[in-house]
N, C-alpha and C positions, 0 to 999 in steps of 0.2 A: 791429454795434457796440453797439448798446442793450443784445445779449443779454451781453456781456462784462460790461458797465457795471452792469448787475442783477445780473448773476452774482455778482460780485467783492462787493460788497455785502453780499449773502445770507450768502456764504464768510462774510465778516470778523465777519457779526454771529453764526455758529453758531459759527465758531472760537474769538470772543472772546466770547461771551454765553452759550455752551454751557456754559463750564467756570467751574463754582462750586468754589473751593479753601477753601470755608467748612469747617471739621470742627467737630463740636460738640466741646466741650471739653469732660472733665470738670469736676466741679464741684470747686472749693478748699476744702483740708479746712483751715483756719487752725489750727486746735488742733494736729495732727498731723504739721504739716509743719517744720520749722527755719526761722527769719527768714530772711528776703532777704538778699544781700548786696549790697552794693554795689561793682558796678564802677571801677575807676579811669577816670578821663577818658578815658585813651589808648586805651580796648578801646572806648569808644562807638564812635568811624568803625569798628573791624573788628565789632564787632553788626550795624550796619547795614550794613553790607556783607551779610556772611554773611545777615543777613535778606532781602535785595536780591535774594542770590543763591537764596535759596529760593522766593523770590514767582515768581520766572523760570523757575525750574525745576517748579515747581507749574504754571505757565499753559502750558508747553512737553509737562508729561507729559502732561495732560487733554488738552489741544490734539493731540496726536499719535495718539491712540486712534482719529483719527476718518478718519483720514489713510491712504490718499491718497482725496481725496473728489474728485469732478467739480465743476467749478466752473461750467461749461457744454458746451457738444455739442461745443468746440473746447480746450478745457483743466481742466486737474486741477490742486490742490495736494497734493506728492508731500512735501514735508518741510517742518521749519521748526525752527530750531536758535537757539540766543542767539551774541552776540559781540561783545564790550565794550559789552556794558547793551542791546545793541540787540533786537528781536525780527527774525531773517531768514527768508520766505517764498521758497517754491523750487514755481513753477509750470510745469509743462509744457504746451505749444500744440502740438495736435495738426493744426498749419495749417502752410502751403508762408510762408516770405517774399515771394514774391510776392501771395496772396492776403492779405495782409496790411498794411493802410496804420497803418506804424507810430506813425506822428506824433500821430494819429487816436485810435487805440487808447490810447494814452498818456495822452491830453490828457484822454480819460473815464473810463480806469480812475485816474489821476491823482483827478480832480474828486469823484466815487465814494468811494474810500478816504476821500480827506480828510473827505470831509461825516462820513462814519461816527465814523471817528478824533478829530475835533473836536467830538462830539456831545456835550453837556454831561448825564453822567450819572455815577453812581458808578461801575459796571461800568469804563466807557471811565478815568474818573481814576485809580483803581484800577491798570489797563493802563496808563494813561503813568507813575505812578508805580514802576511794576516795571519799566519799560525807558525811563530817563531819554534815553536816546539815540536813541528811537522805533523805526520800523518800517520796514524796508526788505523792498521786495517784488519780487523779480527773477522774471522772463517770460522764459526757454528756448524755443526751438527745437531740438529735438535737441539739443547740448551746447551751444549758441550762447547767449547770452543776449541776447536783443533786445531788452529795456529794463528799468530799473530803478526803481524811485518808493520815496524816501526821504521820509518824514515824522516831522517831529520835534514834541514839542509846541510850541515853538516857533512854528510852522505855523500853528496856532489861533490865535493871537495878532492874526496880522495878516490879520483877518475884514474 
């Protein structure tokens, strides 16, 4: 159980601490370039959207390079896709349901994530900022899914 509990851990923090979407920017030529324009109000919510959607997409491509990684000697993470703002995590357990005390397993990969996910740093704000709707991390059996842990930042909150 512990090794699950470090594992998941380690995962979340190479998944999500690995992937810098910084790119240097060229520098702004003011002289050369034509003034700004300004937007109408009604394209603000669709900018940030579409910016929304690119922070997501940035954290999902980096994120996927690394993938499928061993999480520990009984599971892998095989994908991870967005869907409605969320970040969704798709692990495979290479264990029998019966060698398997679910409840158990939950309650520490549960405890685990959250400590990480709520860890007050830029990186992490960053992450809850680009999927408002947090992280959902589903645990497979063969095609089975044996449990789920949903974190929102919300989550954090109530320390």
């Amino acid at each position: 159980m512990k090794g699950l509990k470090y594992s998941a851990l380690v995962l979340m923090a190479a998944a999500l601490f690995g992937c810098d979407d910084s790119k240097s920017k060229p520098a702004d030529n003011s002289a050369n370039s034509e003034p700004a324009k300004t937007a109408p109000a009604s394209n603000d919510a669709e900018a940030a959207k579409t910016d929304l959607s690119k922070a997501q997409d940035n954290y999902i491509s980096e994120a996927k390079g690394f993938l499928p990684t061993k999480v520990n000697s009984n599971s892998s993470l095989v994908d991870l896709y967005k869907e409605n703002n969320s970040i969704n995590y798709k692990y495979v357990m290479d264990i029998s349901k019966d060698e398997l005390d679910i409840d158990q397993s939950k309650k520490i990969t549960a405890d685990a994530l959250k400590t990480l996910y709520c860890s007050d740093n830029s990186e992490m704000k960053a992450f809850k900022n680009a999927f408002p709707d947090g992280a959902i991390h589903n645990y497979y059996i063969k095609d089975e899914v044996v449990f789920s842990i949903h974190l929102k930042p919300s989550d954090c909150d109530a320390k």
